[in-house]
C-alpha positions, 0 to 999 in steps of 0.5 A, a space after each residue: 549862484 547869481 551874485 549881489 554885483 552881476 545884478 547891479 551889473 544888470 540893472 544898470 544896463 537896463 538904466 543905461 541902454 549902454 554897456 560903457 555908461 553902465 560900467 561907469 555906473 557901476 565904478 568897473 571896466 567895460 569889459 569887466 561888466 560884459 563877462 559879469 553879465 554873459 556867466 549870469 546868463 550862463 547860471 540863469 539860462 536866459 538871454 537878458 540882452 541882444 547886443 550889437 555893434 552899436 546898440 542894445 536891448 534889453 530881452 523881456 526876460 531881462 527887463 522883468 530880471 532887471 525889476 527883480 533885481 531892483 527889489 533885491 537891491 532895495 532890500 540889501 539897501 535896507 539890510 545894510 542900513 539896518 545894521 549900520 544903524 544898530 552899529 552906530 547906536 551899540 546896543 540898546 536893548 540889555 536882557 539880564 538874568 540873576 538868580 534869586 539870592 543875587 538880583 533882588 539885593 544887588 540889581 535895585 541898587 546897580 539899575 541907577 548906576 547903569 542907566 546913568 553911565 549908559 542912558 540909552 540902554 533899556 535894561 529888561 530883567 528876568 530872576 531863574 535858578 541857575 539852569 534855566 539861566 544858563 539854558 536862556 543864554 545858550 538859546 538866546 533868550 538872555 544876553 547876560 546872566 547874574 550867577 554864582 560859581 562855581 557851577 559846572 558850565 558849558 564851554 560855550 559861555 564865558 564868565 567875568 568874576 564880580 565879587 566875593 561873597 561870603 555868609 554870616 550866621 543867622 540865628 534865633 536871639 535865644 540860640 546859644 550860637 548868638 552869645 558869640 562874637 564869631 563863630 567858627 568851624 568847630 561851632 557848627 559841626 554836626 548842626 543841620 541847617 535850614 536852606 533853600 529847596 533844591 534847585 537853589 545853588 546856594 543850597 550846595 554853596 552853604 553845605 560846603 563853604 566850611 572846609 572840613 565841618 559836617 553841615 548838614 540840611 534840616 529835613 523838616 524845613 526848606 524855603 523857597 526864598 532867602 526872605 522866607 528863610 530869615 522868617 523860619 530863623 525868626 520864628 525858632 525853627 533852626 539856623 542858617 548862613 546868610 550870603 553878606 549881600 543878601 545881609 547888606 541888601 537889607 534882607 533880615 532888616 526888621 527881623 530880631 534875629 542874630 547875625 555872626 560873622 563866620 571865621 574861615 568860611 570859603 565865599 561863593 564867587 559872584 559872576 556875570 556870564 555871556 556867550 563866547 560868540 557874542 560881539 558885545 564883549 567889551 560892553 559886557 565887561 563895564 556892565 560887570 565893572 558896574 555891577 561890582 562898583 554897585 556891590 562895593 556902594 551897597 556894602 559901604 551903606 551898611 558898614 
């Protein structure tokens, strides 16, 4: 394959109309240039100069070569220039996923913060479920995502933990669960609660977050958001576990309901996750940082 370096050998000849000045030009040795020139002729077939003594001229084939050359050399000059540019200014473009029991509660209050500590980032932002999610990282449509864990992932994505998120128990105002000032394992056995539809990783989160306790899913009911939820526990049709940042992000404000602190619950593990390819590591890292200072903020707030 003919090389980036033998057509600047050629182009410089066809300037020059001397092998000495065009070495020169090129910052190699005369000879150097020669044997560059004579194994592209080789690969390419065609003679690009007829040479003697004490002059040289170019072949018509080699002019037009040469032209063709120039062109090539112009777009690699914009190719790296290109890069170099992107280089200096770092990434200014940030495309995030969260899922939807994370970013409606966190992400308002992380934005600002972001935007101050990072001014000439433009940060786009796109709420999925889990798999689609993980689906826009490994295609490339996401450079990060907002996700909680555990969840089974491919190796090919790296994950930077932010913060520990456990539950409260929502119920109805007249639920004999309100009357207590905590409520524990033995207190829910058996009960069925309202969760989201399926798809909704928080769904299997909750199921499982009390070690040894039978939690079972309500059959008649399932919401697609956790708004819709606390709407459902409002209105008497059963009870729930509501993450604390949903709870501190303001989701039940308004609503007369009962919120209980749960003893023993297991938290699920809030994350920021990218592609082990990435070169963008390092900034993803203060994203993360960020967004678990957000977290910090927001609980403060409430408390």
């Amino acid at each position: 394959m003919t090389t980036l370096r033998q057509m600047r050998f050629l182009v410089a000849l066809a300037d020059t109309g001397n092998f000495s000045r065009a070495a020169e030009l090129c910052h190699v040795t005369q000879s150097t240039l020669s044997t560059g020139l004579k194994e592209m002729e080789a690969r390419l077939g065609v003679q690009v100069a007829e040479r003697s003594t004490h002059s040289v001229l170019m072949t018509p084939v080699g002019r037009d070569l040469a032209e063709r050359a120039r062109d090539i050399l112009v777009r690699v000059g914009d190719f790296e220039a290109r890069a170099k540019s992107e280089a200096e200014a770092g990434v200014t473009t940030l495309r995030l996923g969260a899922i939807p029991t994370v970013g409606p509660f966190l992400l308002p209050h992380a934005l600002p913060m972001i935007r101050r500590l990072k001014p000439g980032m433009k940060v786009y932002l796109r709420e999925e479920l889990t798999e689609a999610l993980v689906a826009g990282l490994i295609e490339g449509r996401l450079d990060l995502i907002l996700i909680a864990l555990p969840h089974e992932l491919p190796p090919q994505i790296a994950t930077h933990p932010l913060f520990e998120d456990g539950y409260s128990l929502a119920t109805p105002r007249a639920h004999p669960l309100a009357n207590l000032s905590l409520v524990e394992g033995p207190d829910l056995q058996g009960r069925d609660l309202l969760l989201l539809e399926r798809g909704h990783c928080l769904q299997q989160h909750a199921l499982s977050s009390m070690p040894g306790v039978a939690l079972g899913e309500s059959g008649s009911f399932s919401a697609t958001s956790l708004p819709t939820l606390v709407a459902m526990v409002e209105e008497g049709l059963g009870i729930t576990l509501l993450p604390d940042l949903a709870r501190d992000g303001g989701v039940a404000r308004g609503h007369d309901l009962q919120l209980t602190a749960l003893a023993g619950a297991t938290p699920r593990q809030i994350a920021l996750a990218w592609r082990n390819s990435t070169s963008h590591a390092g900034l993803y890292n203060e994203i993360g940082d960020i967004l678990a200072a957000a977290r910090n903020d927001l609980h403060s707030r409430e408390h």
